[in-house]
C-alpha positions in Angstrom: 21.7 23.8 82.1 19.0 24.1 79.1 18.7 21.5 77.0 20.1 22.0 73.9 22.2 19.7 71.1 25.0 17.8 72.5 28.7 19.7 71.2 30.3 17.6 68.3 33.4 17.8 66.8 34.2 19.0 63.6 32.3 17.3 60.8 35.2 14.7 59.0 35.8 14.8 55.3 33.3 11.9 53.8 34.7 8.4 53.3 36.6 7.2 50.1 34.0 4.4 50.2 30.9 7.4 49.9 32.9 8.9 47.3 33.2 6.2 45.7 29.4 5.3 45.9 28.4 8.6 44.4 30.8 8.3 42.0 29.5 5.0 40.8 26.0 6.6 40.6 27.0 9.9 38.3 28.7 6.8 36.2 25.1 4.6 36.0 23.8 8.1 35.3 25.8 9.3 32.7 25.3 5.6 30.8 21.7 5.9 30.9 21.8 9.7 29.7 23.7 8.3 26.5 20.9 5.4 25.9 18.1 7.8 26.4 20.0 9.9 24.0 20.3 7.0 21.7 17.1 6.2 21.8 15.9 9.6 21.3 18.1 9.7 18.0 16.5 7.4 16.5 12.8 7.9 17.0 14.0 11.1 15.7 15.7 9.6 12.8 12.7 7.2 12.3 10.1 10.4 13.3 7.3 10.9 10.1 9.1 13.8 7.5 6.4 15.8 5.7 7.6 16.9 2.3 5.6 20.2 0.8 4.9 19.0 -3.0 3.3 21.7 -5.6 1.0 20.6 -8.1 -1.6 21.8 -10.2 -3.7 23.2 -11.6 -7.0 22.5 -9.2 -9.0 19.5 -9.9 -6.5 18.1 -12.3 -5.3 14.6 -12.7 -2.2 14.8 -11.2 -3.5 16.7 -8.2 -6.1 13.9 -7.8 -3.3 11.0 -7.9 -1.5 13.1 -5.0 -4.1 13.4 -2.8 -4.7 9.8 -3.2 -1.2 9.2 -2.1 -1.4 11.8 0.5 -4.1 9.6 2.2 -2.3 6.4 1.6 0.6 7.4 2.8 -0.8 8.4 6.4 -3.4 5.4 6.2 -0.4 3.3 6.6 1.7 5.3 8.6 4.5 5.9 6.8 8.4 7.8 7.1 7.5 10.4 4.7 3.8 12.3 4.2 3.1 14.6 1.7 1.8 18.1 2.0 -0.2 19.4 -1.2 0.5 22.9 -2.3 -2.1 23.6 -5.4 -0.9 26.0 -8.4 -2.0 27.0 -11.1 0.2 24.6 -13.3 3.2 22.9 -13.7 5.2 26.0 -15.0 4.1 27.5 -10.7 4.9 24.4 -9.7 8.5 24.5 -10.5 8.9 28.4 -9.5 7.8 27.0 -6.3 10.5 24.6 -5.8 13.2 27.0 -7.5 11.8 29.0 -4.2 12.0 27.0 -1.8 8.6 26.8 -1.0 8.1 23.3 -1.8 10.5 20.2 -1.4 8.9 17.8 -4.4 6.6 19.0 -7.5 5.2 18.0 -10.5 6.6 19.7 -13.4 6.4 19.2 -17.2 9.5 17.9 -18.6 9.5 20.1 -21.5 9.3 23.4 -19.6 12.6 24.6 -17.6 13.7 22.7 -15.5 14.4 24.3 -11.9 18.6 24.0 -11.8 17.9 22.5 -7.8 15.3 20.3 -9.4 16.1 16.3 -9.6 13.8 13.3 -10.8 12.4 11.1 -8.3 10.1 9.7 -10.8 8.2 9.6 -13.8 4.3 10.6 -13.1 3.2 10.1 -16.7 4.0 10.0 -20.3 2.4 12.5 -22.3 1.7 12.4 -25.9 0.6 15.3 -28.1 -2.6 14.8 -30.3 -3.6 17.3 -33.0 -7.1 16.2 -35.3 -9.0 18.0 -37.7 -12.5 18.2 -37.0 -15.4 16.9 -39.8 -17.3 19.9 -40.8 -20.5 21.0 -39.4 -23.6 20.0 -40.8 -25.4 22.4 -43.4 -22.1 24.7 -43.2 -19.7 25.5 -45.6 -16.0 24.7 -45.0 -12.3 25.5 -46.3 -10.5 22.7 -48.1 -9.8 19.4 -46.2 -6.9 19.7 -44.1 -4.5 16.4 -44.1 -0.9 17.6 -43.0 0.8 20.3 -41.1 1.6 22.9 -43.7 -2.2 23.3 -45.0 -2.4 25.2 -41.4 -1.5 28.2 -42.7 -3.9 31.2 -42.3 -5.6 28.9 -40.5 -6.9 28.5 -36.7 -5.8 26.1 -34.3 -7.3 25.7 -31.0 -5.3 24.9 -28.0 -6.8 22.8 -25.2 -5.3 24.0 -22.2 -4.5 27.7 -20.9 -0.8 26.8 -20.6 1.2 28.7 -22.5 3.6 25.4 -22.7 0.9 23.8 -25.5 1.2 26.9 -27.5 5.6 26.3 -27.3 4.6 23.1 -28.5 2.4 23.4 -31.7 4.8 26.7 -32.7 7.7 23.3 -32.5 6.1 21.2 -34.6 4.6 24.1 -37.3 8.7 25.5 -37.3 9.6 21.7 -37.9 7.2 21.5 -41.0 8.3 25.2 -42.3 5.2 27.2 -41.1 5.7 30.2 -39.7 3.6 30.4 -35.8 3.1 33.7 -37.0 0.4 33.2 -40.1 -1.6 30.9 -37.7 -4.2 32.0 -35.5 -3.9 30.5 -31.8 -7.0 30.1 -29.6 -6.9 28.9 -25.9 -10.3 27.3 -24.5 -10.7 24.4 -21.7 -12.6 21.4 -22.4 -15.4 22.1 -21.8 -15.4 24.9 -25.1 -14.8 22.6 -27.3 -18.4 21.9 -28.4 -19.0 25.2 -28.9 -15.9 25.8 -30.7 -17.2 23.2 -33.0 -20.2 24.0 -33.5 -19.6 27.6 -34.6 -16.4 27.1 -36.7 -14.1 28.9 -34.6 -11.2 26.7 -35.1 -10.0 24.4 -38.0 -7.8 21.8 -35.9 -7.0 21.5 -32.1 -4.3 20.3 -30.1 -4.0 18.4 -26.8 -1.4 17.1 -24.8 -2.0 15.1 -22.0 -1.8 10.9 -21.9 -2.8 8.6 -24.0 -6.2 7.9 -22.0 -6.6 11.5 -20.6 -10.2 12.1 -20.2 -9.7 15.4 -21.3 -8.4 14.6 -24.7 -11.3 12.1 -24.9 -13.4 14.7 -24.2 -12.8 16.9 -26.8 -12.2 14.3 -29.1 -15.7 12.8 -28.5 -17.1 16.6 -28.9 -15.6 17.5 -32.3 -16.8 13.9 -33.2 -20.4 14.5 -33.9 -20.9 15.2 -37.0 -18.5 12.7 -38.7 -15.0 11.0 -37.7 -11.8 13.5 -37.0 -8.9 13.4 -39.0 -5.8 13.1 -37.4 -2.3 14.7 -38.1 0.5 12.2 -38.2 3.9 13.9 -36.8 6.4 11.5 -39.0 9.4 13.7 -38.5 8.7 13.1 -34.5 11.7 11.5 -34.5 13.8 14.8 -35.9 12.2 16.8 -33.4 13.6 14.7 -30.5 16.6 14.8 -32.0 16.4 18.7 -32.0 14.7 18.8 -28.7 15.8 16.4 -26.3 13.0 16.9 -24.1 10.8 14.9 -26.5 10.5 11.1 -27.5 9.4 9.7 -30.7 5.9 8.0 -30.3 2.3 6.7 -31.5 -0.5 7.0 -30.8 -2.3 3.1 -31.0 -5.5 2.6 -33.2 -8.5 3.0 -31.2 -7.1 4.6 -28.7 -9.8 7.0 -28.0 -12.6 4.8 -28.9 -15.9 5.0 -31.5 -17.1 3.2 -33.8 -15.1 3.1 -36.6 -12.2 3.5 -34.3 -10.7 6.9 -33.8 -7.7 6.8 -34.5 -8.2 3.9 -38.0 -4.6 3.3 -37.8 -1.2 4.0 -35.6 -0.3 7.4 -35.2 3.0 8.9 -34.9 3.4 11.5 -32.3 5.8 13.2 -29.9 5.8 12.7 -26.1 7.2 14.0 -23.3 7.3 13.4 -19.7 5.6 14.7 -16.3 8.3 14.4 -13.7 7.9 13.9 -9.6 11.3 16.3 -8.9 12.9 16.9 -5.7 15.0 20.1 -3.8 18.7 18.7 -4.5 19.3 19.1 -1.0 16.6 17.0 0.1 18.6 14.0 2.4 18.9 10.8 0.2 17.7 8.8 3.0 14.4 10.7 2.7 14.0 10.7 -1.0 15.0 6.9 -1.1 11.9 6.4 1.3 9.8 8.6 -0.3 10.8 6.6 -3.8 10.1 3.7 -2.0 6.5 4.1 -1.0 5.6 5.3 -4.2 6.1 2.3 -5.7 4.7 0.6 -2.8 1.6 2.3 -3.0 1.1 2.7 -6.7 -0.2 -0.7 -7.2 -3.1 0.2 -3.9 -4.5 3.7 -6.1 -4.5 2.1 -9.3 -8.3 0.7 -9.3 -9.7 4.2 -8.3 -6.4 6.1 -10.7 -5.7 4.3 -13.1 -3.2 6.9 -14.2 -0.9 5.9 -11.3 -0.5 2.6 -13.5 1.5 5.0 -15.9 4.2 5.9 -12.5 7.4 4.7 -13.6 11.2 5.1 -12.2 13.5 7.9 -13.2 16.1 8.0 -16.1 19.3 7.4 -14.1 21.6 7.7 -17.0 24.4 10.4 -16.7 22.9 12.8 -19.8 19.3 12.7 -18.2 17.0 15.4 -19.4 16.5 16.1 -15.8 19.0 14.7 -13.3 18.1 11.8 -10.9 18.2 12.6 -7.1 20.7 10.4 -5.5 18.4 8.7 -3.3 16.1 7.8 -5.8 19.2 6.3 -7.7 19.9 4.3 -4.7 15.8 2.8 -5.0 16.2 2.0 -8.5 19.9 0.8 -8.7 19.0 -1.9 -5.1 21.4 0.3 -3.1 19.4 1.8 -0.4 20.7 1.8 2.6 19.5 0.3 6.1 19.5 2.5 9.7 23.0 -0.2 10.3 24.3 0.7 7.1 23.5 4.2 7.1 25.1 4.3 10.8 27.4 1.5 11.7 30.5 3.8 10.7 29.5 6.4 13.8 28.6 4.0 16.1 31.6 1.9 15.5 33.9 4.5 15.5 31.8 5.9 18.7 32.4 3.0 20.7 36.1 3.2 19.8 36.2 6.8 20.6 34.5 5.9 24.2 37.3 3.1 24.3 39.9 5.3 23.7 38.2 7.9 26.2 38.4 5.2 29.3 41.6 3.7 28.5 43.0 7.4 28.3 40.6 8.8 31.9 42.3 5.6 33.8 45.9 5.9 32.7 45.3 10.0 33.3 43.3 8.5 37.1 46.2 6.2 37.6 49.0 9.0 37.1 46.9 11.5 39.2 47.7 8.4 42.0 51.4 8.0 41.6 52.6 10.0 44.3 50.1 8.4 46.5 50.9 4.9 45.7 54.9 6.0 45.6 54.4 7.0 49.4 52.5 3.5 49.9 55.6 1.8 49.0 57.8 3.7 51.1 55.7 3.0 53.7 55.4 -0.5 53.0 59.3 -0.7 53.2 59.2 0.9 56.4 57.0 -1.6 57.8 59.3 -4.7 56.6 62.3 -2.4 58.2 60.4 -2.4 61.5 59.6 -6.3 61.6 63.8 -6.7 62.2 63.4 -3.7 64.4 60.8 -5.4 66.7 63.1 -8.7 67.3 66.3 -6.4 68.1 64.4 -4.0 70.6 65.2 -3.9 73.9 62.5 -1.4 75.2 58.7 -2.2 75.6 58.3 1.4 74.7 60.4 1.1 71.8 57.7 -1.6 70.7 54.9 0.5 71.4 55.8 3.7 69.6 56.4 1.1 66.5 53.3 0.3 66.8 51.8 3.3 66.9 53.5 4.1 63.6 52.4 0.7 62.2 48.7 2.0 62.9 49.0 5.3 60.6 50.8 2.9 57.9 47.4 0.9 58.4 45.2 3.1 58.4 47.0 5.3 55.2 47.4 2.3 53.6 43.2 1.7 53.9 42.9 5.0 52.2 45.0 4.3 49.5 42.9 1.1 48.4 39.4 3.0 49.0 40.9 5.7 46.6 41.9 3.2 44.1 45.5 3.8 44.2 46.8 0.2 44.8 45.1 -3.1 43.8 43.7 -5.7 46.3 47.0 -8.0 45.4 49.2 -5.1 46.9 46.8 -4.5 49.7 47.2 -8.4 50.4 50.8 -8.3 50.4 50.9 -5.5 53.1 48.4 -7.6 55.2 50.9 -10.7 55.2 53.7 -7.9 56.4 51.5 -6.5 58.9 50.7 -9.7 60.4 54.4 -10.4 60.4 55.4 -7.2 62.1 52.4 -8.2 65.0 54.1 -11.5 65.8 57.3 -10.2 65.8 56.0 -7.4 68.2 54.5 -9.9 70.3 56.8 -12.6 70.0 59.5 -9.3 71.5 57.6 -7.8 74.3 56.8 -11.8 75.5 60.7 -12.7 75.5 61.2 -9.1 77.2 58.6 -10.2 79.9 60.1 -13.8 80.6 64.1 -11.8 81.5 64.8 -10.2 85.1 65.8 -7.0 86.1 69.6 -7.1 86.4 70.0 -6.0 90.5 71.3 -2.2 91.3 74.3 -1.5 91.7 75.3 -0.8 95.7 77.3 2.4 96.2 80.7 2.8 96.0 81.5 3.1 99.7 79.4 -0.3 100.4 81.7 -2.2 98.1 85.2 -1.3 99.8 86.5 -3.2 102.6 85.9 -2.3 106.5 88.2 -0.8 108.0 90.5 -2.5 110.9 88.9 -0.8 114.6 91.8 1.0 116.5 93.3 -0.6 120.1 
């Protein structure tokens, strides 16, 4: 013959006990698929968020105080960093979160206000500062200007190319019964000032920025060089908020933009109004409360390079806000900012019960699946006890042996049934003491049968009846 395998039987179906390995494994596997999952929720959950915040225009103030916090924030590895989008002022700014394209900007809180726009904070008040300049040396001027309705038919320079200064001088001329119309408006950056100055272009200027704005120092100091500026007092500022609720009655302190004598002599009152840090609506509180939160942080790290971060200050959280607070930014201010537990122990708690529920539900489900199968382990088990008062009555050793035979297939079914987890160790125990029973009474029979002798054989008929007499 060639060599070749040796013939086998059919391959068996695998054990209860390799089932019930593997299913252990998929078990083990499955738990640690839900705490990688976990896991991987929450360095998700705790994973950086960059937020896209417009601001402008270039090289401004407010730009500069973002970038600073654009580098603190990823200096010290914070939740949420900041992505600066420049535009070319505050009224792009809010058009570009109206749009979408940015989740936080700096806006000017007497423009519109985007309707998906909320406060996160207050970047700076601003205060609007209008001065008559001293006349030029060796030229000829108009007569001395000292309040608001001598600006008629006269020109007023705007500092700024924002059309949202111009809104506000035609406010307060309107409030003091000029008509915008029979004054000349002209728009120049700081840097024209001088020259405005010098050549008589403009009778009085207007600025709006904060109280120590460079810019409004500037052209303060620049219109100041040929004598001390007159400044115009707004004393119905507090009218105009009432009008406008956008605005806030102010001053402006003595001194306030230096010189010698100080400029201003004396307090003046003013108007102000606010630039807000807004956010999308639907911006997650969680990541507006962080973002809130490291503001505030930070602000007190930028202040010796910014000192206009000094001027950062919380949102208005009252109900008839100007501009509405974002919820999240509430929840920093009012001390009710919620922790990763707080945030989650609802889900998990009601995970876990829902896993409960899930095992209780797959082992009653397992357990009914195994009722017919314990049912017939029961029967059997009964048969078993029924044989044990067989095995003392039998007479026949093969009588005893074909029990036996059935009492290995109740053994071996019986096995099964515990490897498949259809009857508990306590029942398997109690069919061991009956098994054992059922041997000795087996044994005990087939000894008792082996100590009794055969009863003798009959003899035939015709040997049992008496000889017959012999004939004489």
């Amino acid at each position: 013959m060639a060599d070749g395998p040796d013939v086998v039987g059919p391959v068996g179906p695998p054990s209860p006990r390799s089932i019930r390995r593997k299913m252990t494994l998929i078990t083990l596997a499955g738990t640690l698929a839900i705490v990688a999952a976990v896991a991987g929720a929450y360095y998700f959950a705790m994973k950086p968020v960059p937020l896209r915040i417009a601001v402008g225009p270039p090289n401004s103030d407010d730009v500069k105080v973002v970038q600073a916090l654009v580098q603190s924030f990823s200096r010290d590895h914070y939740t949420v960093r900041l992505r600066p989008i420049l535009t070319e002022g505050a009224t792009a700014s809010a058009k570009a979160l109206a749009d979408g394209k940015a989740d936080l900007a700096i806006i000017r809180g007497d423009l519109e206000v985007p309707k998906n726009a909320r406060a996160v904070a207050t970047l700076r008040k601003n205060v609007a500062v209008i001065w008559v300049p001293p006349a030029a040396k060796g030229k000829k001027s108009g007569p001395k200007i000292t309040k608001f309705s001598q600006l008629a038919g006269r020109r007023v320079g705007v500092i700024g190319k924002t059309q949202a200064n111009v809104n506000l001088l035609n406010i307060i001329l309107r409030q003091y019964g000029v008509d915008p119309a029979k004054v000349t408006i002209v728009q120049f950056s700081t840097t024209e000032v001088a020259e405005a100055v010098k050549d008589q272009k403009v009778d009085a200027f207007i600025a709006a920025g904060p109280v120590n704005s460079k810019i409004t120092n500037d052209a303060i100091q620049a219109s100041s060089r040929d004598g001390t500026p007159t400044f115009l007092a707004i004393d119905s500022a507090e009218a105009i908020a009432q009008n406008f609720p956008m605005y806030e009655a102010s001053e402006i302190p003595a001194g306030a933009f230096g010189g010698a004598p100080a400029r201003p002599d004396d307090d003046v009152k003013t108007i102000s109004f606010s630039h807000h840090i807004v956010a999308r609506q639907s911006l997650s509180d969680v990541t507006i409360a962080a973002f809130t939160r490291q503001l505030f942080a930070i602000r007190q790290q930028i202040i010796n390079d910014f000192p206009l971060a000094a001027k950062i200050e919380t949102p208005d959280t009252d109900k008839d806000a100007v501009v509405p607070v974002h919820p999240g930014a509430a929840a920093y201010v009012d001390g009710e900012e919620k922790t990763f537990l707080d945030r989650y122990s609802d889900y998990i708690w009601w995970s876990l019960m829902g896993l409960s529920a899930m095992g209780s539900i797959g082992a009653w489900f397992a357990s009914y699946l195994k009722k017919d199968e314990r049912n017939v382990n029961v029967s059997e088990r009964d048969r078993l006890l029924d044989m044990i008062a067989a095995a003392r009555k039998s007479e026949s050793l093969e009588e005893l042996d074909t029990m036996q035979a059935e009492a290995d297939d109740i053994l071996r079914h019986t096995l099964n049934c515990y490897e498949h987890g259809a009857i508990e160790e306590g029942t398997l125990t109690a069919f061991n003491i009956a098994l054992e029973q059922f041997h000795n009474a087996v044994a005990d029979r087939k000894a008792l049968i082996g100590m009794v002798p055969p009863e003798p054989m009959n003899p035939p008929e015709q040997l049992r009846q008496p000889p017959r007499p012999l004939a004489v």
